[in-house]
C-alpha positions in Angstrom: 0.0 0.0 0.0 1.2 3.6 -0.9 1.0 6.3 1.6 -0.7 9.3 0.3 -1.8 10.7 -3.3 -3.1 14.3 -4.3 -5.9 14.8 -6.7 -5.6 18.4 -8.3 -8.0 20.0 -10.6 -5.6 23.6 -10.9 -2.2 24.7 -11.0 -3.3 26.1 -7.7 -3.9 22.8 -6.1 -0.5 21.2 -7.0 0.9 23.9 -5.7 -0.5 23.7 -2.2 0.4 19.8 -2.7 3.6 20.7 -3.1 4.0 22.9 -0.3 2.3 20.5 1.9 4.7 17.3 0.3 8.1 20.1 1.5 7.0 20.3 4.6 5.9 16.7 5.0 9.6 15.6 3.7 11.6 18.0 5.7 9.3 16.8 9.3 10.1 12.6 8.4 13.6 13.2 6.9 15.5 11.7 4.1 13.9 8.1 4.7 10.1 9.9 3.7 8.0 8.3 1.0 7.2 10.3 -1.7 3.0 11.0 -2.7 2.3 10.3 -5.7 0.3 13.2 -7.7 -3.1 12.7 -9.8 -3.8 15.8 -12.4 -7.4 16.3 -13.5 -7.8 17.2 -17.1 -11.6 17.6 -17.0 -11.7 21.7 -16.3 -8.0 22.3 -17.0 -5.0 22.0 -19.6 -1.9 21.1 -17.5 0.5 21.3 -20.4 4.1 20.1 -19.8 3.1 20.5 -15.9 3.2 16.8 -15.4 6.4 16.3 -16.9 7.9 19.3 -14.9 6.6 17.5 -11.7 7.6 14.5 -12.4 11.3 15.9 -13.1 10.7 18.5 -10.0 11.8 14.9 -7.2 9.0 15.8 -5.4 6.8 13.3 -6.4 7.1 9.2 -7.0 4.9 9.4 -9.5 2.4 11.9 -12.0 -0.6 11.0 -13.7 -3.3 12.4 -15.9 -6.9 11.4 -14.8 -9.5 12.0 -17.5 -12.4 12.5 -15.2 -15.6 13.2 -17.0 -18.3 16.1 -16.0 -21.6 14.3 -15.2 -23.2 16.1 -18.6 -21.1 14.2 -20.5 -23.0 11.1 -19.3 -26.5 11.2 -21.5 -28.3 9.0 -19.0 -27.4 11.1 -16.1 -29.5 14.0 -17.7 -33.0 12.6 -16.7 -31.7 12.0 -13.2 -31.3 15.9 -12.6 -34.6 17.1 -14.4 -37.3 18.7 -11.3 -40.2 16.0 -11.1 -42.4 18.7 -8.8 -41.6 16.4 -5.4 -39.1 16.7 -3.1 -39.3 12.5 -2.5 -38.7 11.6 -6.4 -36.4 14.3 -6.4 -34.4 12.7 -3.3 -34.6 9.3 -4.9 -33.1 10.4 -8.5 -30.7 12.0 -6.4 -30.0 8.7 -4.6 -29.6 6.6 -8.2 -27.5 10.4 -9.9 -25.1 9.6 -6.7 -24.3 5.9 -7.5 -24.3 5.9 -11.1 -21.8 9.1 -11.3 -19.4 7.0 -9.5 -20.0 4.1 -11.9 -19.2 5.7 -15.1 -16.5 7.8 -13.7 -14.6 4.2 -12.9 -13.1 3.6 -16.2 -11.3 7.2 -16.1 -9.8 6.7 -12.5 -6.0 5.9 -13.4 -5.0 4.6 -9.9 -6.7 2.3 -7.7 -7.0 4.9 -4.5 -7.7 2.0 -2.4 -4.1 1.2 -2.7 -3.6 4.6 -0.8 -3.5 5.2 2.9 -4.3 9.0 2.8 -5.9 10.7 -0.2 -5.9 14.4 -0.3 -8.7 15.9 -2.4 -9.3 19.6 -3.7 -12.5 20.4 -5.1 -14.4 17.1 -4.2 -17.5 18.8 -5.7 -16.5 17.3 -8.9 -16.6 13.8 -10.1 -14.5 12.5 -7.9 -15.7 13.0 -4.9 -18.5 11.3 -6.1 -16.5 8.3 -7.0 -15.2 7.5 -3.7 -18.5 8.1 -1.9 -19.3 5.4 -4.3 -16.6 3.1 -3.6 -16.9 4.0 0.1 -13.4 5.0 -0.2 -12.3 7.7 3.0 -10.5 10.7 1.9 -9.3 14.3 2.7 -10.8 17.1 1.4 -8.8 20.4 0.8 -10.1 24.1 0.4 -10.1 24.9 -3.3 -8.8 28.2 -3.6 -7.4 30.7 -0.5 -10.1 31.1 2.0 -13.0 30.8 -0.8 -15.9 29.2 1.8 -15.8 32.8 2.8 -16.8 34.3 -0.4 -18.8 31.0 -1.5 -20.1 28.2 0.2 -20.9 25.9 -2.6 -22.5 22.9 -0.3 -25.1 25.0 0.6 -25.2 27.0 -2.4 -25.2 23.9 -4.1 -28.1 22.3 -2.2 -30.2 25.0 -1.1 -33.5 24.5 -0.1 -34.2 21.3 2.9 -30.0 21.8 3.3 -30.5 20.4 6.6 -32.1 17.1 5.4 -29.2 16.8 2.6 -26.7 17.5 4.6 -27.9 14.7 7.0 -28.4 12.3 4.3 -24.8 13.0 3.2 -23.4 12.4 6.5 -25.4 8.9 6.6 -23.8 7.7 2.9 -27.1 8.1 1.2 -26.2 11.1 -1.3 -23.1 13.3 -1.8 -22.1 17.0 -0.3 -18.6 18.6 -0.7 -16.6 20.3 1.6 -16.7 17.6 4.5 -20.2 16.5 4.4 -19.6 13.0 2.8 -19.4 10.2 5.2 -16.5 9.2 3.6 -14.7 12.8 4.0 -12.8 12.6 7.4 -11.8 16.1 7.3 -11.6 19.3 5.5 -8.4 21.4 5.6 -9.3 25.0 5.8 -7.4 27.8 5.6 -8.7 30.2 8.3 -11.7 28.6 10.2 -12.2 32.3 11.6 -13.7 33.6 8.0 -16.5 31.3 7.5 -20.0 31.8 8.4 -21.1 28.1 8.6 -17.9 25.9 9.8 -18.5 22.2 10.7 -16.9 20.2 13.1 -15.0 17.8 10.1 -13.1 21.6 9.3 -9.6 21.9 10.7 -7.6 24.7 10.0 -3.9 24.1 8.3 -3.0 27.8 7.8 -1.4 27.9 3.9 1.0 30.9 5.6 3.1 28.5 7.7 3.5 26.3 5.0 5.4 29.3 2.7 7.4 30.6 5.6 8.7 27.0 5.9 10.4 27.4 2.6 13.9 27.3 1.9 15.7 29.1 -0.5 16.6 26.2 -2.5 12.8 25.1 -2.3 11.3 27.9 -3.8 13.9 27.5 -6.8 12.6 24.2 -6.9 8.9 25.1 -6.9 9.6 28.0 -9.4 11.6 25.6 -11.9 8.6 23.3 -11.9 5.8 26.3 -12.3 7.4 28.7 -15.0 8.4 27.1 -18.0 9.5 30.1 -19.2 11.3 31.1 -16.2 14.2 33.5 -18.1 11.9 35.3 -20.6 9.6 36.1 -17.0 12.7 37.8 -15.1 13.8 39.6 -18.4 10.3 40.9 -18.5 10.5 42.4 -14.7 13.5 43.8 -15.4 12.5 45.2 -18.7 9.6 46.8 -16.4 11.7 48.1 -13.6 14.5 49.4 -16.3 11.8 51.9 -17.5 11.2 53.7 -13.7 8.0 53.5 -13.9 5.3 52.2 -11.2 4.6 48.1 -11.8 0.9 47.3 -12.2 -0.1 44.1 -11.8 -3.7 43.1 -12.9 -5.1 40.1 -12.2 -7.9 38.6 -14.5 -10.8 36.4 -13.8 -13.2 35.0 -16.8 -15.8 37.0 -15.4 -18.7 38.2 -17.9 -19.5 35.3 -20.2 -19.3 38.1 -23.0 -15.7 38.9 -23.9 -16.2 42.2 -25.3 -17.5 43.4 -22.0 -15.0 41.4 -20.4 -12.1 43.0 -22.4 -14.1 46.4 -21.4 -14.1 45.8 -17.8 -10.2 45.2 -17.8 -9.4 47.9 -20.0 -11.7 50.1 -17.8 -9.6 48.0 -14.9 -6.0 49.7 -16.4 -7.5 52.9 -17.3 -8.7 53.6 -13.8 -5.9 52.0 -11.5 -2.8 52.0 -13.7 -1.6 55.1 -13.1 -0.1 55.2 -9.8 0.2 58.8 -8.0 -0.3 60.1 -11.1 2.3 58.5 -13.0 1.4 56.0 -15.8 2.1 52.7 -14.7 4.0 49.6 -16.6 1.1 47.0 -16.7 1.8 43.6 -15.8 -0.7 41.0 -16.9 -1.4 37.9 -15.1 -4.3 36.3 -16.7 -6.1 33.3 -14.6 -5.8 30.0 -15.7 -9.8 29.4 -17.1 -9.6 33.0 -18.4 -10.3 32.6 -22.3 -10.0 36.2 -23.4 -6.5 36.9 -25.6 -5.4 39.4 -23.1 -1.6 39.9 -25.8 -4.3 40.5 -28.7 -6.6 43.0 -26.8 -3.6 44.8 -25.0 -0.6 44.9 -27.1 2.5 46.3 -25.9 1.2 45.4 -22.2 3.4 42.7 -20.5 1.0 39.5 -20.3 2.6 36.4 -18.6 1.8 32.8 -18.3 -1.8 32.4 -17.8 -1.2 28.6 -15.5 1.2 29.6 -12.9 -0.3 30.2 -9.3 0.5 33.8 -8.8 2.1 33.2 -5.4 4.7 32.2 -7.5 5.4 35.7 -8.1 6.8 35.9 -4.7 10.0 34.0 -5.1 11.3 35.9 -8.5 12.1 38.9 -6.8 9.3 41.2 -8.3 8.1 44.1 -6.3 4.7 45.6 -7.5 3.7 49.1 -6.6 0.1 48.1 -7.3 -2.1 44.8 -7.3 -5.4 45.5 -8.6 -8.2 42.0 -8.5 -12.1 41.6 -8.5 -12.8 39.0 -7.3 -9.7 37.1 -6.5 -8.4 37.5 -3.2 -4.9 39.2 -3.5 -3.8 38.5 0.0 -0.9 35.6 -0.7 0.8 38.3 -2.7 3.5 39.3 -0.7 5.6 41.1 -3.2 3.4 44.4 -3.5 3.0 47.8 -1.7 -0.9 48.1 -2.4 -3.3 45.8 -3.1 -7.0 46.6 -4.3 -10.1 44.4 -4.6 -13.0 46.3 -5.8 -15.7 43.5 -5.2 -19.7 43.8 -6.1 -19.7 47.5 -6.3 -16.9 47.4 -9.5 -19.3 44.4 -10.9 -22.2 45.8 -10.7 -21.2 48.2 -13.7 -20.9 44.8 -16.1 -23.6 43.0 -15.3 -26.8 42.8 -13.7 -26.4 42.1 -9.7 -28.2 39.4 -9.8 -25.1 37.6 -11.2 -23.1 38.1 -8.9 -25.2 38.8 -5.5 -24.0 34.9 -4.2 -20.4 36.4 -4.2 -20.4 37.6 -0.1 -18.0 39.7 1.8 -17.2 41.3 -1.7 -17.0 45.2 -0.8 -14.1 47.4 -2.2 -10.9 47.6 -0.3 -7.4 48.8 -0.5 -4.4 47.1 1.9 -1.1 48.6 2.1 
């Protein structure tokens, strides 16, 4: 049997996995086992990542799992249509369960019962499911930096009779993410403090202590395996901080399913905060990973970088921005910045109707320095 494996669905995720495999290595010594690593293809392209981890000797061994969304199953379709009562809608939701985690089976490319610990971000997608299905007891992790906060998708997810879902989840009958499952045993959290509705399964592993654990020759190592393109990034910086002007750096978000208003909003975005005490600002670029929009067509001459590198990245190449500007994206594990702005609902509301975006919660406009 194999001692742990991490499923990852973002560049994000194997980051955290590697933070958490440094620290684990360093606290058992040179005689640890490595995890082996498990990349999810269904919502993201990984590109060379899994060579680059595989090379990075952090992991025993990196593979590709083609897990499928459930829409991609035709005779799941019926199972999620509204019958009008809450008791056939509770039994389709019984049989959706179960028969997820039977067609996911063929695209599982480990056996996880071979594992003694599995650590799983974003168990809201298939594989959750699976395991629940195969009774199989895992670990969840928080997707993205304290995001319960700003959405809790369990109850978001399964609103209306949460209480009687949640119950059911907790007895094996149906599924619920974020530590509902029976089969979850816990659910690493950033900062149990921020969230409105924390359950006893939550235990806080602060993401913090795991960075200021880092060694010099770590974050080379964790910068190697992120940046393909590691050179042509510090010749950008240095192209940046050549010219004496302020360093901008915007971070996207596919927001606005419309990409002419989304290329609006961010051109707005630079208009408004790239100029910092009133001197124009050299823009830096940092699209996210599931942001489609050509961000080198729309803003030519503007410095865009890799879209699929987790921005705390950005820490260890010696960059120093005057000016971090975000929507939605909480900018606080940027370290290497002076201010840092998220303009929230209010900045939204000028794109879109509210109603699109009035689940997003503790989303009002603030500046840190």
């Amino acid at each position: 049997m194999k001692d742990r494996v991490y499923v990852c669905h973002t560049f994000y995720h194997v980051y955290i996995a590697a933070l958490k495999e440094l620290g684990l290595q360093k606290s058992e010594g040179p005689e640890s086992s490595k995890a082996d690593l498990v990349l999810s293809s269904m919502s993201n392209n990984f590109g060379d990542l899994q060579k680059r981890a595989a090379e990075s000797g952090l992991f025993a061994d990196v593979f590709r799992m083609d897990e499928k969304d459930w829409t991609f199953f035709p005779k799941l379709r019926p199972l999620k249509e509204n019958t009008g009562s809450l008791f056939r809608n509770m039994k389709n939701r019984v049989r959706f369960c179960r028969l997820l985690g039977d067609l996911e089976e063929p695209y599982m490319p480990v056996d996880f019962r071979q594992y003694k610990d599995i650590y799983v971000f974003c168990d809201s997608d298939p594989i959750g499911y699976y395991l629940a299905s195969r009774h199989i007891r895992y670990h969840a992790v928080e997707d993205g930096l304290d995001c319960l906060r700003y959405r809790d998708t369990a109850r978001e997810d399964n609103a209306g009779h949460f209480g009687l879902k949640a119950w059911l989840a907790g007895m094996g009958v149906i599924f619920i993410q974020n530590g509902y499952s029976r089969y979850c045993i816990d659910m690493e959290v950033n900062d149990l403090s921020v969230l409105d509705h924390p359950i006893a399964k939550m235990k806080e592993v602060p993401r913090q202590a795991l960075v200021d654990a880092l060694t010099p020759e770590d974050k080379k190592v964790l910068t190697r395996m992120f940046i393909a393109n590691e050179a042509e990034l510090k010749d950008t910086l240095g192209r940046a901080k050549e010219t004496g002007k302020p360093l901008v750096l915007i971070l996207t978000e596919p927001l606005c399913k419309d990409l002419r208003v989304r290329a609006k909003l961010f051109a707005d975005m630079i208009g408004e905060y790239g100029t910092v005490n009133g001197v124009p600002g050299e823009v830096v670029i940092k699209p996210h990973p599931r942001d489609v929009l050509d961000y080198r067509k729309e803003f030519p001459g503007r410095l865009v970088l890799d879209a699929h590198f987790p921005m705390e990245i950005l820490n260890f190449t010696g960059a120093v921005f005057d000016r971090v500007v975000t929507v939605y994206t909480v900018p606080s594990s940027i370290k290497c910045a002076r201010e840092k702005i998220y303009l929230g609902n209010a900045f939204m509301d000028r794109y879109e109707d509210k109603s699109a975006h009035a689940h997003v919660t503790h989303a009002e406009a603030k500046t840190t320095r």
